[in-house]
VEXKE-19018 format. One line per field, with one value per residue (C-alpha): residue number from 1; residue in one letter; x, y, z. Coordinates in nm, 4 decimals, padded with zeros to 6 digits. Layout:
VEXKE-19018
resi: (NUM/...)
resn: (a/...)
u: (X/...)
v: (Y/...)
w: (Z/...)
This chain:
VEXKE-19018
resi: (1/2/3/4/5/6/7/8/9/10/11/12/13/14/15/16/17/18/19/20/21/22/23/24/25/26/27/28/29/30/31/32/33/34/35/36/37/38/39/40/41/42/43/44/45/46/47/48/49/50/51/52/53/54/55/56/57/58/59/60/61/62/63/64/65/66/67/68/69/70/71/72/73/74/75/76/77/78/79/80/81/82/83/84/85/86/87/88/89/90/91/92/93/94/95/96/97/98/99/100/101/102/103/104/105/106/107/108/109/110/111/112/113/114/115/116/117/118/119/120/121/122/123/124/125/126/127/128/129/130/131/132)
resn: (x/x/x/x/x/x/x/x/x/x/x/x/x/x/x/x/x/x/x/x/x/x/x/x/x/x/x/x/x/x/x/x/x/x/x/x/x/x/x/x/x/x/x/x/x/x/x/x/x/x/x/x/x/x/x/x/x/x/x/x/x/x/x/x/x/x/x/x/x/x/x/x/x/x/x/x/x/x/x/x/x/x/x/x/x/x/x/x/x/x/x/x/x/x/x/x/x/x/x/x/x/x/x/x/x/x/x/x/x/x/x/x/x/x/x/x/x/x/x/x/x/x/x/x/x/x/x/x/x/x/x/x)
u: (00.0000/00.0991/-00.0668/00.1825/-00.0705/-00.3716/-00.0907/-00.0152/-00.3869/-00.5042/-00.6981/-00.9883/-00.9267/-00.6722/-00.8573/-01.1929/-01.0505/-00.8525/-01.1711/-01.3656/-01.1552/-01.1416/-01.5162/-01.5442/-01.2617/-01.5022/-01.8312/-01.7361/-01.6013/-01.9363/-02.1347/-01.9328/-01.9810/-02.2643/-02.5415/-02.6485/-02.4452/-02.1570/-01.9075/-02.1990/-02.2481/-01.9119/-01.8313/-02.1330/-02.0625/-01.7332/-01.8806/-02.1355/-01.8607/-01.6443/-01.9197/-02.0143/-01.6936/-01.6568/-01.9800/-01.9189/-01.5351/-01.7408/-01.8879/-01.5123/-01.4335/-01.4826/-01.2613/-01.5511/-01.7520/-02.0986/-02.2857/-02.0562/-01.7907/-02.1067/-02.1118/-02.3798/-02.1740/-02.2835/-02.6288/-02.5234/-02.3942/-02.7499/-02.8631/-02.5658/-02.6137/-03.0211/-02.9293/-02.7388/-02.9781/-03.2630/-03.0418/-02.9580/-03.3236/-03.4692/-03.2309/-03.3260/-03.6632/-03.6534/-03.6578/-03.4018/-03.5169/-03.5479/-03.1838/-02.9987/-03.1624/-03.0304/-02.6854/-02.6460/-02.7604/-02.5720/-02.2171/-02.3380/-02.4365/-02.2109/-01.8822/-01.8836/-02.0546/-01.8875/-01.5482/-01.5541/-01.5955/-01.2891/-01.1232/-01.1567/-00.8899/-00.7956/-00.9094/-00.6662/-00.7682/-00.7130/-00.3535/-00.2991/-00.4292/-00.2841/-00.0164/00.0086)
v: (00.0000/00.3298/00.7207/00.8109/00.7854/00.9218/01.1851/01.2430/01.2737/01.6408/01.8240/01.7671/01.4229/01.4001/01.6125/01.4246/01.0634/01.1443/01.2832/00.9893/00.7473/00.9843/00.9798/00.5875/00.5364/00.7837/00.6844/00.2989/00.4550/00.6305/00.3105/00.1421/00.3847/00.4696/00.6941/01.0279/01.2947/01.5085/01.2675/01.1112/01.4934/01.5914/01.2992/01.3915/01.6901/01.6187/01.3047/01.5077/01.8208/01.5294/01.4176/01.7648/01.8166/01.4922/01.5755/01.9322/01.8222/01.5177/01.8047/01.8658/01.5137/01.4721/01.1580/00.9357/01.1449/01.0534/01.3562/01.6229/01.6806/01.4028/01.0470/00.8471/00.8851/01.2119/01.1732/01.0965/01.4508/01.5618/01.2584/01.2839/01.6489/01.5515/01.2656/01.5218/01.7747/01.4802/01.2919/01.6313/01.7660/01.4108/01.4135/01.7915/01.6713/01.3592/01.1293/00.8780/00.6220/00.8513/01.0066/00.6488/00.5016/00.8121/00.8275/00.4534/00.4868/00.7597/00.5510/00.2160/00.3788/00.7121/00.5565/00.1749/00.1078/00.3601/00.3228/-00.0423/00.0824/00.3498/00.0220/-00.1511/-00.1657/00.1441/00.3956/00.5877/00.3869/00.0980/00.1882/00.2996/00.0388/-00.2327/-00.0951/-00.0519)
w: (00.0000/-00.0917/-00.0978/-00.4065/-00.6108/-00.4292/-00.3296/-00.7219/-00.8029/-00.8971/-00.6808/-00.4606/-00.4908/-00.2478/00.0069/-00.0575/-00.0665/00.2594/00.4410/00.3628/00.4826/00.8027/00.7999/00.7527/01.0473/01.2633/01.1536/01.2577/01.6472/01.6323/01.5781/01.8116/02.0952/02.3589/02.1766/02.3482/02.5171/02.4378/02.3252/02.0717/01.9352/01.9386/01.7285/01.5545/01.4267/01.2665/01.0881/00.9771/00.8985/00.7127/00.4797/00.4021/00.2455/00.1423/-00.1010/-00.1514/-00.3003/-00.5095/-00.7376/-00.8586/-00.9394/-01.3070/-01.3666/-01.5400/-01.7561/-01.8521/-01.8719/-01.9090/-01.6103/-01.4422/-01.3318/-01.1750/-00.8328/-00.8826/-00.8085/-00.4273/-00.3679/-00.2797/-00.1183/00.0903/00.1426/00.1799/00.4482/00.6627/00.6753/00.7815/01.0509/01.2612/01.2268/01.3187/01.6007/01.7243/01.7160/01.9014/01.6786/01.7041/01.4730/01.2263/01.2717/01.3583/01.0326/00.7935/00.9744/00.9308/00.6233/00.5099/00.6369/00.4493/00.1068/00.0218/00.2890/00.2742/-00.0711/-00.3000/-00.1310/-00.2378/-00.5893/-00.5478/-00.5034/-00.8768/-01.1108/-01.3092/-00.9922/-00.7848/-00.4937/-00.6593/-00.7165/-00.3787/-00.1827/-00.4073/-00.5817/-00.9729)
């Protein structure tokens, strides 16, 4: 394993590939840990801070092209965004399922599913976790 390449890579992608392992490392102590209280918020908000950018530097990212600088990945900036904005107002209002189901859902989907596919041959990732 190496980060040359991810390292190499132009700009966000370094940034963005970096913060989302961050988030996945976080997001799996968060799951781990006791829910409620400060330490469950704290950790909270800098998941939630991480996958912010994490989407907001996805918009930048034009290696496959489909529709214009676009890829289907694309299409999880606003859900991602969308999930965010859900989980803290179902957890300001109370409702736990509600916020547990879109932050788990949110780490599953746009953290553990599209990081496996960051991982195929031919992608940065690819290179960097495997060499070549």
């Amino acid at each position: 394993m190496t980060l040359d390449p991810l390292l190499a890579a132009g700009s966000p992608i370094p940034s963005h590939a970096l913060t989302a392992l961050a988030a996945a490392v976080l997001g799996g102590v968060q799951v781990l840990r006791p829910k409620g209280g400060r330490g469950h918020r704290a950790i909270g908000w800098v998941f939630a801070a991480l996958m912010a950018w994490v989407a907001i530097s996805a918009i930048f990212i034009s290696t496959i092209r489909v529709w214009g600088p676009f890829s289907p990945i694309h299409l999880l900036i606003p859900v991602t965004l969308g999930a965010l904005v859900y989980a803290v107002r179902a957890a300001r209002r109370g409702d736990i399922r509600g916020h547990r189901s879109a932050m788990i859902s949110l780490y599953v989907i746009a953290l553990l599913l599209t990081g496996l596919f960051t991982l195929l041959p031919g992608r940065i990732m690819h290179a960097a976790a495997f060499g070549g």
